[in-house]
C-alpha positions as protocol buffer text, in pm:
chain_id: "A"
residue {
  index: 1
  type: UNK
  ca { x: 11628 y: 10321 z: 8017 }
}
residue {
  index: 2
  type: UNK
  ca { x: 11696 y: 10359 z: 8376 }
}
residue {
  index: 3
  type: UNK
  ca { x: 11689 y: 10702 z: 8594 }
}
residue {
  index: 4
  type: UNK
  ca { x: 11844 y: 10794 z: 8919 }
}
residue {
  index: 5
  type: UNK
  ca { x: 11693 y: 11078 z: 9153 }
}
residue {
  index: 6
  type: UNK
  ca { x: 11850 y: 11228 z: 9423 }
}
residue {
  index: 7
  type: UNK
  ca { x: 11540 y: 11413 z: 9540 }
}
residue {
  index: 8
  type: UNK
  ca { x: 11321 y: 11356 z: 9848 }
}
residue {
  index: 9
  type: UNK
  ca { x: 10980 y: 11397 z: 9669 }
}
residue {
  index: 10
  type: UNK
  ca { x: 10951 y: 11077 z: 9643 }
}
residue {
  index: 11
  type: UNK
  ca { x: 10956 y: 11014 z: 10064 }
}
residue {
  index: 12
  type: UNK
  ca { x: 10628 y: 10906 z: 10211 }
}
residue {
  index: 13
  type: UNK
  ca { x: 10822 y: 10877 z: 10532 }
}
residue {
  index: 14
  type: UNK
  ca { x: 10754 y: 11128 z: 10822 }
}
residue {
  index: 15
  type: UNK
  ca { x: 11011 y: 11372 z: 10877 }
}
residue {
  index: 16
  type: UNK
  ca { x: 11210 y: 11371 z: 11214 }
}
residue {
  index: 17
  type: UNK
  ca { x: 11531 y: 11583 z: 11312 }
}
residue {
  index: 18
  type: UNK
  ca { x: 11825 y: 11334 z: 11196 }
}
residue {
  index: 19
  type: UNK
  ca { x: 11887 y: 11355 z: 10816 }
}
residue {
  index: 20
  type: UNK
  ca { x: 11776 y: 11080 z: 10635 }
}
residue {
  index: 21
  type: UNK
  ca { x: 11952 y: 10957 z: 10293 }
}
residue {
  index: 22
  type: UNK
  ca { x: 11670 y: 10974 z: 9980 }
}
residue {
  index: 23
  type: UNK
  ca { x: 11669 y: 10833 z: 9668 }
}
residue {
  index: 24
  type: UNK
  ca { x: 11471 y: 10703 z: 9372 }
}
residue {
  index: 25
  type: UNK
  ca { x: 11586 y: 10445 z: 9085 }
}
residue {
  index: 26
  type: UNK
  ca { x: 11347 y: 10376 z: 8796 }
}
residue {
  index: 27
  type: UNK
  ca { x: 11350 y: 10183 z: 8500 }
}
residue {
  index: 28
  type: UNK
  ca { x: 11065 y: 10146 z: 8196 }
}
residue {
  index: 29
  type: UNK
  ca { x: 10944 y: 9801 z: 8070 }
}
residue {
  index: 30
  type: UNK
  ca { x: 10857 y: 9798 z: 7680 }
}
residue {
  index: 31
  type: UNK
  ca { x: 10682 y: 9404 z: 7712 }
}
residue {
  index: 32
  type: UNK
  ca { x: 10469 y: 9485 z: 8011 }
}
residue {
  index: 33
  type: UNK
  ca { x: 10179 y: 9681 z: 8152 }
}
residue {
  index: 34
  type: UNK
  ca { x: 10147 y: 9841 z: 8459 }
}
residue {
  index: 35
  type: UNK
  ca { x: 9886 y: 9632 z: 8583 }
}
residue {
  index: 36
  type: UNK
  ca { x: 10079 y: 9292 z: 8499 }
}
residue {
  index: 37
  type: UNK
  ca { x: 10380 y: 9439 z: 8675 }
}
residue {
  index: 38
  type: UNK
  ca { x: 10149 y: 9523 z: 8956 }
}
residue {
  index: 39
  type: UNK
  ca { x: 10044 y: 9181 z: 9024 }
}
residue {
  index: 40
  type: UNK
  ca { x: 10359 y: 9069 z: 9077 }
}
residue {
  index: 41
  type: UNK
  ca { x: 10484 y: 9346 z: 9364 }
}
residue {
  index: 42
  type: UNK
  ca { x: 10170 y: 9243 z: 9505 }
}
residue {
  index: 43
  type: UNK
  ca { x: 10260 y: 8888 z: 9590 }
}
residue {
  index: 44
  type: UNK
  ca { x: 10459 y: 9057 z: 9881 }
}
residue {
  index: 45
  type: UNK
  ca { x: 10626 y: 8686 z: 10007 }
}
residue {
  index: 46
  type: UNK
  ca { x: 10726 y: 8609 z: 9656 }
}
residue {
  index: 47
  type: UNK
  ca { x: 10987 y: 8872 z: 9605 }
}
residue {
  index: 48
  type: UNK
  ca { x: 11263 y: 8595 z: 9580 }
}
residue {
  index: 49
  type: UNK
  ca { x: 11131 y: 8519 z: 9207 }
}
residue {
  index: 50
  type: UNK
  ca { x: 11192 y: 8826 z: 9098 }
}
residue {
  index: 51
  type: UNK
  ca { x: 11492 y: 9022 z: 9302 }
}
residue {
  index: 52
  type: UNK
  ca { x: 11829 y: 8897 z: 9148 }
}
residue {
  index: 53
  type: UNK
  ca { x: 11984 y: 8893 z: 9493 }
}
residue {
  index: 54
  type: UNK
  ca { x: 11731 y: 8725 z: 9707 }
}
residue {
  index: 55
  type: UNK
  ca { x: 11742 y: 8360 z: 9728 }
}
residue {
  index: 56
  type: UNK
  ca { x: 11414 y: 8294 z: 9994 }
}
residue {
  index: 57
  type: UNK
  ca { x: 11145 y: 8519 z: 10099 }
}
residue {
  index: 58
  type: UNK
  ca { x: 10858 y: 8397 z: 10283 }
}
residue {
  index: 59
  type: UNK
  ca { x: 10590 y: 8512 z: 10498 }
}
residue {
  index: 60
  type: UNK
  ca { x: 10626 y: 8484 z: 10880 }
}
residue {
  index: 61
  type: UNK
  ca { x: 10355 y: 8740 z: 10984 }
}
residue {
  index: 62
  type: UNK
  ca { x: 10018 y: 8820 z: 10853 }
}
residue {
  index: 63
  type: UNK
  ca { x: 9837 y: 8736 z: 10511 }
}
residue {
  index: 64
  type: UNK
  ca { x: 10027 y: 8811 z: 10170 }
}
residue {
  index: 65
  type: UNK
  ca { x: 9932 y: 9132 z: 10031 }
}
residue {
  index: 66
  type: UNK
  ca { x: 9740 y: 9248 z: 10333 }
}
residue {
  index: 67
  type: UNK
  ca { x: 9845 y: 9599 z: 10548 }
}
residue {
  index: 68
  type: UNK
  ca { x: 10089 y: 9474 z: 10835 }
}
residue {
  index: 69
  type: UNK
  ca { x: 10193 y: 9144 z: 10686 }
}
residue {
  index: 70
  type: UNK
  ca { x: 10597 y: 9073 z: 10779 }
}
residue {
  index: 71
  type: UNK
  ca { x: 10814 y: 8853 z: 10511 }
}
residue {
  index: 72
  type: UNK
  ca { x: 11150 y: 8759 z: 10583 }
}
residue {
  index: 73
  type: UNK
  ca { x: 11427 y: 8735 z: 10342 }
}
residue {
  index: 74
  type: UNK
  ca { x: 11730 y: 8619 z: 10313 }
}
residue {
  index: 75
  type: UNK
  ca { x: 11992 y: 8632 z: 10029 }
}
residue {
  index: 76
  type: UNK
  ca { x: 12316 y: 8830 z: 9963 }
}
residue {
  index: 77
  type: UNK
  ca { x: 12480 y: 9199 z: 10111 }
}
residue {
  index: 78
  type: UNK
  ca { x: 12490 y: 9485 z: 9941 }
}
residue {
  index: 79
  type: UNK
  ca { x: 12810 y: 9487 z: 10029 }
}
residue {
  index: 80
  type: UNK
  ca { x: 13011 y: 9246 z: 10278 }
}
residue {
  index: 81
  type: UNK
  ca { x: 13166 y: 9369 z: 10575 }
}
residue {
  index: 82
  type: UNK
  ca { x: 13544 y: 9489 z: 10568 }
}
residue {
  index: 83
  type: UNK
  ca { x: 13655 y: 9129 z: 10690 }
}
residue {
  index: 84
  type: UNK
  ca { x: 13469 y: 8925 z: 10457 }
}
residue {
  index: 85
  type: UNK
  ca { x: 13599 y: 9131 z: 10142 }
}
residue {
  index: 86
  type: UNK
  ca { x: 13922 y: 8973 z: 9963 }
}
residue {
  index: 87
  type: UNK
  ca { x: 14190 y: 9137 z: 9779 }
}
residue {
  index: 88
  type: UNK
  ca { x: 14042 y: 9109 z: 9422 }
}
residue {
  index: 89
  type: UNK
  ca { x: 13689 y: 9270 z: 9565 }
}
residue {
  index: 90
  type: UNK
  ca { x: 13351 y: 9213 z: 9714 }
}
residue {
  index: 91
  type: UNK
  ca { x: 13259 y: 8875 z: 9806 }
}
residue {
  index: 92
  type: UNK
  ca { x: 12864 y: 8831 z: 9890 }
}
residue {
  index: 93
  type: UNK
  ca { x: 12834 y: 8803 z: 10216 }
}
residue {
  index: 94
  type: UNK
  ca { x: 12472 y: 8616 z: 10321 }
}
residue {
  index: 95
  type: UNK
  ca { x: 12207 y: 8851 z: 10460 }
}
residue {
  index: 96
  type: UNK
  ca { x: 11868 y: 8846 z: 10633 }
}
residue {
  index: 97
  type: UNK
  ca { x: 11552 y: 9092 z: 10669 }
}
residue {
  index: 98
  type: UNK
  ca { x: 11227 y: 9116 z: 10804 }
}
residue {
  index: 99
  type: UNK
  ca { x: 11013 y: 9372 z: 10633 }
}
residue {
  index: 100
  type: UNK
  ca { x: 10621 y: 9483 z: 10682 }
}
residue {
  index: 101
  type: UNK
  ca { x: 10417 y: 9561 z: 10439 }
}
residue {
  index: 102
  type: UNK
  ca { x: 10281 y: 9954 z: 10548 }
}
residue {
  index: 103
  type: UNK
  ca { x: 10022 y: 10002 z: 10231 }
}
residue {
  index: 104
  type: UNK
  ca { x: 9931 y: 9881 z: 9943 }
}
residue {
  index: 105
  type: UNK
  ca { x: 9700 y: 10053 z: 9685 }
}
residue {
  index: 106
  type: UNK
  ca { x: 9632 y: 9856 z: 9395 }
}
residue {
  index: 107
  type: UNK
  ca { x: 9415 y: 10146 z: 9187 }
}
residue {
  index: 108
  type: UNK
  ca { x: 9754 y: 10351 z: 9197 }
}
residue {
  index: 109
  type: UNK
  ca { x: 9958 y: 10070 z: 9160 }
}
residue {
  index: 110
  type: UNK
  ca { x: 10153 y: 10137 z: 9494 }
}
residue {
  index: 111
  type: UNK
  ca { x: 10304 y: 9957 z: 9774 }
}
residue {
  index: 112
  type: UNK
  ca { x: 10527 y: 10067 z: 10067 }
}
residue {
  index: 113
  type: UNK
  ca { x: 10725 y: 9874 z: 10292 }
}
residue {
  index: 114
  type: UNK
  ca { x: 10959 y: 9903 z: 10626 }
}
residue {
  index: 115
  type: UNK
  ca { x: 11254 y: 9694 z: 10726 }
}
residue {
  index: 116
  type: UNK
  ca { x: 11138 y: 9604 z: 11102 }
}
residue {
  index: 117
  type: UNK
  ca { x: 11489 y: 9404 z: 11190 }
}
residue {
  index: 118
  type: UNK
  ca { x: 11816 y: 9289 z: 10947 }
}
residue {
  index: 119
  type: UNK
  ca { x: 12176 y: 9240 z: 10977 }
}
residue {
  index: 120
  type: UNK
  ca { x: 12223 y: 9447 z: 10690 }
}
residue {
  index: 121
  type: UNK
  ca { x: 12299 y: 9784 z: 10884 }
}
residue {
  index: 122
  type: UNK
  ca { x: 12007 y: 10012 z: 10775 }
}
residue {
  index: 123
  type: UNK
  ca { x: 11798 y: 10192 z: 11049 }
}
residue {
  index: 124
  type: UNK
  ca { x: 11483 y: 10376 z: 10985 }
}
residue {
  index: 125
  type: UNK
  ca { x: 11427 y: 10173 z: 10595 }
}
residue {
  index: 126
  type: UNK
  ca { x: 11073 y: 10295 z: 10409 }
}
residue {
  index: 127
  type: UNK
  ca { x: 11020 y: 10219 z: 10091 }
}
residue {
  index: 128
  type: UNK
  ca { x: 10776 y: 10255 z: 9785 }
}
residue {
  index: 129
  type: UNK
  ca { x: 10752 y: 10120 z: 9469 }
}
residue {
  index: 130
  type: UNK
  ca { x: 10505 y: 10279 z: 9232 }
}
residue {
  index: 131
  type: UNK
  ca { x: 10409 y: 10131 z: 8923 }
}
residue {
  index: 132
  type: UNK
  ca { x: 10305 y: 10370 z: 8593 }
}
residue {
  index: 133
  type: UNK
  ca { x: 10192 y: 10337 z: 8285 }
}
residue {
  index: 134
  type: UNK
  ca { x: 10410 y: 10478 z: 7998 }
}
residue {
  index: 135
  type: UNK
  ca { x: 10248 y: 10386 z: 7660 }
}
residue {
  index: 136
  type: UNK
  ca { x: 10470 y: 10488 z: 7389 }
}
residue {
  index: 137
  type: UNK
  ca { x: 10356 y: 10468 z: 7016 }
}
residue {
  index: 138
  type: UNK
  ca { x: 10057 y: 10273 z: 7087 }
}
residue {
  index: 139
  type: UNK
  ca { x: 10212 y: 10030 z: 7249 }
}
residue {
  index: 140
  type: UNK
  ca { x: 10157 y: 9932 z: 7672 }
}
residue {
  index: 141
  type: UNK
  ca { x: 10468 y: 9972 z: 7870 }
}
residue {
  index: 142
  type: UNK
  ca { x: 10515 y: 10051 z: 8233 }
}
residue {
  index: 143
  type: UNK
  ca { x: 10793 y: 10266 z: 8460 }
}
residue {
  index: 144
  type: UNK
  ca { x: 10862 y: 10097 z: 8797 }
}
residue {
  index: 145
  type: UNK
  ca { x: 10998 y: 10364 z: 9048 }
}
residue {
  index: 146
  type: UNK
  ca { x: 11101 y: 10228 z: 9345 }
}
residue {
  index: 147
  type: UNK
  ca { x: 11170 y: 10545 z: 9656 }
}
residue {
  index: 148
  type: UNK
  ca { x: 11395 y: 10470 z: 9927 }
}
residue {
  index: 149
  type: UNK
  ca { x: 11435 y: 10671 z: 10251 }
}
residue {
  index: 150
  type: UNK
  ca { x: 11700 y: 10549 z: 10530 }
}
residue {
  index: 151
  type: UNK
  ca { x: 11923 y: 10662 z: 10760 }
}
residue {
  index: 152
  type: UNK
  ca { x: 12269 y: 10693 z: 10642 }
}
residue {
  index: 153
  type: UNK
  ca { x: 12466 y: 10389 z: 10652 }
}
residue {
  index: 154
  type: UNK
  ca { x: 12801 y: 10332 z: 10822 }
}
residue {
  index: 155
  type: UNK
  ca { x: 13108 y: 10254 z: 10551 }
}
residue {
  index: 156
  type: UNK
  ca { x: 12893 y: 10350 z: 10288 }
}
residue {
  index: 157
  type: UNK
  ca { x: 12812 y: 10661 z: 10057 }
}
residue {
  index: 158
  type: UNK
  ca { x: 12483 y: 10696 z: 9896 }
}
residue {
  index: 159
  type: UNK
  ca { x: 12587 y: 10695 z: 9547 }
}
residue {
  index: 160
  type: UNK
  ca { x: 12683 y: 10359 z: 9619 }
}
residue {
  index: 161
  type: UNK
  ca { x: 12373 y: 10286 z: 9789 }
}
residue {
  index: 162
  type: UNK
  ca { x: 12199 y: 10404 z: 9468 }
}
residue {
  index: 163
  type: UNK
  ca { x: 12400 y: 10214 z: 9189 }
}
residue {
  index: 164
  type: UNK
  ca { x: 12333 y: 9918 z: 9389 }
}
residue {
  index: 165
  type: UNK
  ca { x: 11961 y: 9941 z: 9456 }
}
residue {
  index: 166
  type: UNK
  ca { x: 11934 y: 10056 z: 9053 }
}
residue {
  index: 167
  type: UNK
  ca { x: 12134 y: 9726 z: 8952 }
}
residue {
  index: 168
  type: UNK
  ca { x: 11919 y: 9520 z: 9164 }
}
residue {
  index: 169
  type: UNK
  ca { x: 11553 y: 9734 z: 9000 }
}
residue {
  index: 170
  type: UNK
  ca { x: 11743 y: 9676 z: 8633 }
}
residue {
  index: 171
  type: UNK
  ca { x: 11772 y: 9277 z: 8705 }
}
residue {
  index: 172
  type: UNK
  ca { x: 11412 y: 9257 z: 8916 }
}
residue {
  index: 173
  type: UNK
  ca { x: 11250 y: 9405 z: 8619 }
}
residue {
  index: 174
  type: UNK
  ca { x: 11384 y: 9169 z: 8395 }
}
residue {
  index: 175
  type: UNK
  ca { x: 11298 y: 8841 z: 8564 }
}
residue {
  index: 176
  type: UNK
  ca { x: 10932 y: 9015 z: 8565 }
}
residue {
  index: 177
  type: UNK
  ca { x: 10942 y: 9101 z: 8198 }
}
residue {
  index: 178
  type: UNK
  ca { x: 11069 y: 8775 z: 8089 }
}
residue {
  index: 179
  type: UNK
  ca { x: 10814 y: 8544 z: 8298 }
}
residue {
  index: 180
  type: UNK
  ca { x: 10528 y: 8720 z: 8173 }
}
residue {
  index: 181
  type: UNK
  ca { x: 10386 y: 8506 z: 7830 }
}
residue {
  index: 182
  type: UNK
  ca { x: 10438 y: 8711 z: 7496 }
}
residue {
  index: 183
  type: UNK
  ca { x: 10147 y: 8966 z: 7407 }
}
């Protein structure tokens, strides 16, 4: 089960006078604890085995997993510009971040992150992923929630924004699920 929140309790971001879009996409693993989930987001260069979209992400800055660390990624748009897109749809378009790692709390199972430079039109990106544990009957499960605060984006609405970022925590969650060995 998946949820989408429109709310802004969720920012971590400092507030300044331009409205910023704000949004939160969740999703609850039955196969997986809080803790394993945990110690994957915390391999901060390594989210390429995991995100469904990203085909390289590597470290260019920093150590993985420490405060400040930059990884750069590079894999496909969330949606292509208005040239690139052909008459039957969206085609991927290839895309590239860098992003810094801002905190990490492994106790509370949370990490933010900014996007520092990308071609993929977003200014002001913060982000934080928060991992929780949801047992239900007895048995270990987890809720990622994943916060996202950015400035609204040119050609695009944030409903869109949101279905995307929830398809991409749906498939992410997944890959993590399935790699981990049975229990």
């Amino acid at each position: 089960m998946n949820k989408l929140d429109l709310s802004p309790s969720c920012s971590m971001e400092k507030k300044d006078s331009e409205p910023k879009w704000e949004a939160k996409v969740s999703t609850r693993l039955e196969k997986a604890s809080a803790d394993q989930i945990f110690c994957l987001f915390k391999d901060f260069f390594g989210l390429h085995k995991w995100f469904p979209s990203l085909s390289t992400s590597y470290g260019i800055h920093g150590e993985n997993g420490e405060v400040g660390c930059i990884r750069y990624c590079t894999g496909f748009s969330l949606r292509p510009p208005e040239s690139d897109r052909t008459s039957t749809g969206e085609a991927p378009v290839s895309v590239w971040s860098k992003e810094r790692l801002m905190g990490i709390n492994p106790i509370e199972r949370i990490l933010s992150y900014e996007i520092v430079d990308s071609n993929i039109g977003f200014n002001s990106y913060f982000s934080t992923v928060r991992i929780v544990p949801d047992e239900v009957d007895g048995l270990n499960g987890c809720v990622i929630e994943w916060c996202i605060t950015v400035d609204p984006v040119e050609g695009m609405r944030l409903e869109d924004l949101i279905n995307k970022y929830d398809a991409g925590l749906q498939g992410m969650a997944k890959n993590m699920e399935d790699a981990l060995p049975p229990s």
